[in-house]
C-alpha positions as a Markdown table, in Angstrom:
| # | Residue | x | y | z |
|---|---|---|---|---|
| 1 | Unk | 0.0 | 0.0 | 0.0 |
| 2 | Unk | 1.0 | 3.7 | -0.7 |
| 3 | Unk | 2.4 | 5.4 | 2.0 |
| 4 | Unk | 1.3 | 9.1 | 1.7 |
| 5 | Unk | 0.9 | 12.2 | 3.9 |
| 6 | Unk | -3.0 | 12.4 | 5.2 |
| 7 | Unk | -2.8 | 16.0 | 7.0 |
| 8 | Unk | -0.9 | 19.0 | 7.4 |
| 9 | Unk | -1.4 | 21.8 | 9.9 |
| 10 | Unk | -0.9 | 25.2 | 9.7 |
| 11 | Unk | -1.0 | 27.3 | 12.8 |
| 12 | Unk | -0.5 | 30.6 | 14.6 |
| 13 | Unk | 3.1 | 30.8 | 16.4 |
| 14 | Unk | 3.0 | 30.5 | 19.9 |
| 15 | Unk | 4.0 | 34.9 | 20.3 |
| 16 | Unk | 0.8 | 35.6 | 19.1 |
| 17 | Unk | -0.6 | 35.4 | 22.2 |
| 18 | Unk | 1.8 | 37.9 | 23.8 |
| 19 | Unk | 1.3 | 40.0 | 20.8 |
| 20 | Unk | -2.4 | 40.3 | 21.2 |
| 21 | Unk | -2.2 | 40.9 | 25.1 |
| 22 | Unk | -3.5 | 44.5 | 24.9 |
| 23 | Unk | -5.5 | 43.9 | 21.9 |
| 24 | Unk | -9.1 | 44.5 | 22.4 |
| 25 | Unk | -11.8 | 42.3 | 20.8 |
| 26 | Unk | -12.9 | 45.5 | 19.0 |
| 27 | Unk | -11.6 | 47.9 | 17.1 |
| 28 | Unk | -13.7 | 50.1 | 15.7 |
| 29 | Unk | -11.4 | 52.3 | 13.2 |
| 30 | Unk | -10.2 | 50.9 | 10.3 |
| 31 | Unk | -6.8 | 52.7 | 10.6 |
| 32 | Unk | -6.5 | 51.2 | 13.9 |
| 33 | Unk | -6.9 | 47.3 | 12.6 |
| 34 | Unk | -4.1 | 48.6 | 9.9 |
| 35 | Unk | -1.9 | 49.5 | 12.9 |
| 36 | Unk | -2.5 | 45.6 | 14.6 |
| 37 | Unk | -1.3 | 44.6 | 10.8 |
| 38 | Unk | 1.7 | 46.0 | 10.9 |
| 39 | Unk | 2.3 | 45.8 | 14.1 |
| 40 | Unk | 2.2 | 41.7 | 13.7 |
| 41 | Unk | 4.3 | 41.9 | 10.5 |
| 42 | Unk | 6.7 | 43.8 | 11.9 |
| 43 | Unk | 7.1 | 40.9 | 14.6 |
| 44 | Unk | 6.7 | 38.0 | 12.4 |
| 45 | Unk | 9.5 | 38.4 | 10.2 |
| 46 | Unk | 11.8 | 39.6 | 13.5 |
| 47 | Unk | 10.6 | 36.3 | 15.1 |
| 48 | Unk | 12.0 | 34.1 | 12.2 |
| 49 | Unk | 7.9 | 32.6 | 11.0 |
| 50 | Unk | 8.0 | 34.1 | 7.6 |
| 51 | Unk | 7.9 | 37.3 | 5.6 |
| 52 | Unk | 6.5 | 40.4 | 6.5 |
| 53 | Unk | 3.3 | 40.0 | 6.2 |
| 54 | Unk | -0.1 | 39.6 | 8.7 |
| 55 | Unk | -4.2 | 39.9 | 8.1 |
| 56 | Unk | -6.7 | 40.7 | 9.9 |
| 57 | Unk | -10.5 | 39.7 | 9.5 |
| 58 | Unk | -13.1 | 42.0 | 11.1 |
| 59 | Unk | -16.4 | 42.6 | 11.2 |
| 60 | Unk | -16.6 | 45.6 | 9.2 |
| 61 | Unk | -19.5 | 47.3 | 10.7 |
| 62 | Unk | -18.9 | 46.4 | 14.7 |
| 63 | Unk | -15.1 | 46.5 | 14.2 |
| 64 | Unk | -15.3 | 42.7 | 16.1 |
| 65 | Unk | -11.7 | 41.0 | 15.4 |
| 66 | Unk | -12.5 | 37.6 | 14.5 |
| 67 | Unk | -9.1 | 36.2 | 13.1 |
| 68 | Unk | -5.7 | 37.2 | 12.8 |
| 69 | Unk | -3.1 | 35.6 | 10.3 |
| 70 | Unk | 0.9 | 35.7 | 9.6 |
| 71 | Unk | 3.1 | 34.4 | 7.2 |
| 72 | Unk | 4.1 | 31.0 | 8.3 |
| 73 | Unk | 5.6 | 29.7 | 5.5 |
| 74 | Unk | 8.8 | 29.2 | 6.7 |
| 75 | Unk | 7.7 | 28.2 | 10.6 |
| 76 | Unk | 5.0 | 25.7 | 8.6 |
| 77 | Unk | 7.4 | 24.2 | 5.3 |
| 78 | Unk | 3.7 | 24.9 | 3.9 |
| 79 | Unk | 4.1 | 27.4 | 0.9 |
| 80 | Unk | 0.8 | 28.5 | 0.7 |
| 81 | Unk | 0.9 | 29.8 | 4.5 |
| 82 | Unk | 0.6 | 33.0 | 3.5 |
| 83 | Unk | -1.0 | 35.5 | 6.3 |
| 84 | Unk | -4.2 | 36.5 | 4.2 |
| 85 | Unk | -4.9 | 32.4 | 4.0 |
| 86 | Unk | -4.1 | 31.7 | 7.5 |
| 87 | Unk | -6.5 | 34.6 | 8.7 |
| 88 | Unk | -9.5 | 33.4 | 6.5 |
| 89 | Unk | -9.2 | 29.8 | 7.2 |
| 90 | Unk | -9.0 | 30.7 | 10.8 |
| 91 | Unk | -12.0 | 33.4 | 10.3 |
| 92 | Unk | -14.0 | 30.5 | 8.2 |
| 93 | Unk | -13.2 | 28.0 | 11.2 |
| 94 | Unk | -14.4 | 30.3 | 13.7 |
| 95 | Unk | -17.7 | 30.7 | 12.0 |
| 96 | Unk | -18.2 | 27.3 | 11.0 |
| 97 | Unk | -18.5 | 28.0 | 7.1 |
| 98 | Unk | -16.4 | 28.3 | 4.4 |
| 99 | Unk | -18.3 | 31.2 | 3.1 |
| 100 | Unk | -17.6 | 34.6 | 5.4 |
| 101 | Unk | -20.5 | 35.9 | 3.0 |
| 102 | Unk | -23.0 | 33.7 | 4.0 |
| 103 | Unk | -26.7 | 34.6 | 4.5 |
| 104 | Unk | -27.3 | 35.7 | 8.0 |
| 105 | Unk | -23.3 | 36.5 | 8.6 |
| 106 | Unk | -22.2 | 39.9 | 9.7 |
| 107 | Unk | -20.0 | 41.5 | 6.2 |
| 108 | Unk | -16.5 | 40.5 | 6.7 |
| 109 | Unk | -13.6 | 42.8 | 6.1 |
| 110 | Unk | -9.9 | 41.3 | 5.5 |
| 111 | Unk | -7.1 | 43.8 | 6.7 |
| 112 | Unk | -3.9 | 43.3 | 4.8 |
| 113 | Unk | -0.2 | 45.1 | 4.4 |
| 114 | Unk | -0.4 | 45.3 | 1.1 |
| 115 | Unk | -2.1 | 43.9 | -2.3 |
| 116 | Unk | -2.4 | 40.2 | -1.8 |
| 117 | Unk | 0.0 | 38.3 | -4.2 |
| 118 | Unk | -1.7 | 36.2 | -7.3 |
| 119 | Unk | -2.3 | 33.2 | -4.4 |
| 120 | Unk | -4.1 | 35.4 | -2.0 |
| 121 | Unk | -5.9 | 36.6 | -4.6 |
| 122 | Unk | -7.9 | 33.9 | -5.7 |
| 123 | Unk | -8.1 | 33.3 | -1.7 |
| 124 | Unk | -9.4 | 36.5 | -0.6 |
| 125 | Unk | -11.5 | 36.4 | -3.7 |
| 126 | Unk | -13.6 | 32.8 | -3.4 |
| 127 | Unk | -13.4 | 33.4 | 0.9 |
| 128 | Unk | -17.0 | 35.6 | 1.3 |
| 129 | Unk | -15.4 | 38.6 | 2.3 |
| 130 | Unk | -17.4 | 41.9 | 1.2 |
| 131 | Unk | -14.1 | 44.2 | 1.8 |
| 132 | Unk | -10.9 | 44.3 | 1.5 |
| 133 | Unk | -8.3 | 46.5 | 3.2 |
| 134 | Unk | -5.1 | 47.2 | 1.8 |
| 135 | Unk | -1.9 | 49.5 | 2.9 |
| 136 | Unk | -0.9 | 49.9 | -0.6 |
| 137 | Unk | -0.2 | 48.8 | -4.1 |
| 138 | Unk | 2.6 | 48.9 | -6.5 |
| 139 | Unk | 5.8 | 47.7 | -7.2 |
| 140 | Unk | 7.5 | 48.9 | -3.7 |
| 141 | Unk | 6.7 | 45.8 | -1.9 |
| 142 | Unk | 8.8 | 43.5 | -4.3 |
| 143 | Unk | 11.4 | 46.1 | -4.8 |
| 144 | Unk | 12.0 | 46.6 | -1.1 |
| 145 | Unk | 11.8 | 42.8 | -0.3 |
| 146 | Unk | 13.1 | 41.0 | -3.4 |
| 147 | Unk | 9.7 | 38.5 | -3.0 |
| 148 | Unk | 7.4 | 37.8 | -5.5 |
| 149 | Unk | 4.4 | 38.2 | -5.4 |
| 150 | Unk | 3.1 | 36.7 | -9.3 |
| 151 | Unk | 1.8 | 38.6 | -12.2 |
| 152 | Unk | -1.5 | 40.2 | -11.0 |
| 153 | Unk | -3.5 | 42.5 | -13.8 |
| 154 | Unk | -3.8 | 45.7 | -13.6 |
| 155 | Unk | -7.3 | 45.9 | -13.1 |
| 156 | Unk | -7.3 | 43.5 | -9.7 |
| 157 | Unk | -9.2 | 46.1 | -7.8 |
| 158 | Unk | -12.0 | 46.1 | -10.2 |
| 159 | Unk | -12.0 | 42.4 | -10.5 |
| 160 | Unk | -13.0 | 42.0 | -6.7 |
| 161 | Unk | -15.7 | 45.1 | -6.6 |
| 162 | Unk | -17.0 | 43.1 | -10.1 |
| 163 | Unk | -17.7 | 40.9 | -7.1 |
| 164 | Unk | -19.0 | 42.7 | -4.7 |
| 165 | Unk | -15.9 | 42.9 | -2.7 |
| 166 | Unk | -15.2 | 46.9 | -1.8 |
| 167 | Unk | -11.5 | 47.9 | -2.2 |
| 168 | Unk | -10.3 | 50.2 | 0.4 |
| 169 | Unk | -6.5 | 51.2 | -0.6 |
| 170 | Unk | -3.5 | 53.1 | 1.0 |
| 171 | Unk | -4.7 | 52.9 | 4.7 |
| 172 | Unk | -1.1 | 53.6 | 6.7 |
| 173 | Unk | 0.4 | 53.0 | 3.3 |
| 174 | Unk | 4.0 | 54.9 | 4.7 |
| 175 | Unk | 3.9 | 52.7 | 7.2 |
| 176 | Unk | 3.5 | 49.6 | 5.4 |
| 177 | Unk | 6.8 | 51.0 | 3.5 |
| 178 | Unk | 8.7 | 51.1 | 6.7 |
| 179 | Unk | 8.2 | 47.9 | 7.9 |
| 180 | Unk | 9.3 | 46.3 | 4.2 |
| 181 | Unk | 12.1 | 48.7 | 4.8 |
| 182 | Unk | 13.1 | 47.3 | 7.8 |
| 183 | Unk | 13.0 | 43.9 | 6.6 |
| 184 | Unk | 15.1 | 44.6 | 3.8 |
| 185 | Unk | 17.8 | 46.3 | 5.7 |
| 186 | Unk | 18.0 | 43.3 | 8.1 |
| 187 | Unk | 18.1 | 40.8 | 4.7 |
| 188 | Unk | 21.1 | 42.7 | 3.5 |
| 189 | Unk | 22.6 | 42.8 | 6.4 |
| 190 | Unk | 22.1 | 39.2 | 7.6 |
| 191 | Unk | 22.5 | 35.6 | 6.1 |
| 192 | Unk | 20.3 | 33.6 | 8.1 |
| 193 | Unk | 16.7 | 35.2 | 6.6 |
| 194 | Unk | 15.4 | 33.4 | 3.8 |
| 195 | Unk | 13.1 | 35.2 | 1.0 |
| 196 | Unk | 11.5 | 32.5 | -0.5 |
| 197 | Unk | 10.7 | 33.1 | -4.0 |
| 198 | Unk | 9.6 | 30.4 | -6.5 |
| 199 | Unk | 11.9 | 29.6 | -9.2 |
| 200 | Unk | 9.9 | 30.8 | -12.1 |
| 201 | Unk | 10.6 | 28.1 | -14.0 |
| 202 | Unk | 14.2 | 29.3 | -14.5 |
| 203 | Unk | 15.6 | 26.0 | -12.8 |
């Protein structure tokens, strides 16, 4: 008989609980769930889980936190552990459906450092969230941090409110920079963080 894997897991590392100490259950600004986003990016990448990347799914009208996510690809060996699919699955387990759109749910919003890569896309997109958040768009993100992040169309923003999905962009969008900043600075000045692009078919 064929012996093959049956499971994987993908889960929060164990700082997030330190991280989300002062954290209240709601937030009720928008700018202020942008400031938990970067404030867990910031942290993930320091603590060695991933890149520097973190999402956060709300309640957009009560401002009720009901998942956050980080980029645990590297923590996980799991390449699609990106923080925008580790927040929905978590927000979809939470409420006990796969669809965060569902009749008789509050509208979901998902929080996010910058435009989700091709991946997170598709995930954001097919997840039931009516908003999406973002810090910023444009080609700073892979310029700062060498990742990335697949060959989205121009008209990705459209795509999603073709859908029904509202696009709010460049909330904290200097601060997003920063934190990429920071990242990059400690990847050129260290050999021990890994940037894990795919090969592009080059190898």
């Amino acid at each position: 008989m064929i012996e093959i894997a049956k499971e994987y897991r993908v889960s929060l590392p164990a700082w997030i609980d330190d991280a989300l100490a002062d954290v209240p259950a709601v937030i009720a600004d928008r700018e202020d769930r942008m400031r938990l986003v970067h404030r867990l990016a910031d942290r993930n990448w320091r603590e060695g889980d991933g890149g520097p990347f973190a999402a956060v799914v709300a309640e957009q009208d009560s401002g009720r936190i009901v998942s956050v996510g980080v980029n645990v690809v590297l923590a996980t060996g799991v390449s699609s552990a990106h923080a925008e699919v580790v927040a929905l699955g978590l927000a979809q387990q939470a409420a006990g459906d796969w669809d965060l759109g569902g009749k008789g749910m509050p509208t979901h919003e998902l929080v996010v450092n910058w435009r989700p890569c091709v991946q997170c896309y598709g995930a954001a997109m097919w997840s039931g969230v009516r908003g999406l958040v973002v810090a910023g768009e444009g080609p700073e993100l892979e310029e700062i941090t060498t990742f990335d992040e697949g060959p989205l169309g121009e008209d990705w923003a459209e795509q999603f409110e073709a859908r029904g999905i509202k696009v709010v962009k460049d909330v904290l969008r200097d601060e997003a920079l920063a934190v990429f900043r920071d990242y990059r600075e400690a990847i050129d000045s260290a050999d021990d963080i890994v940037v894990y692009n795919a090969r592009g078919g080059a190898e």
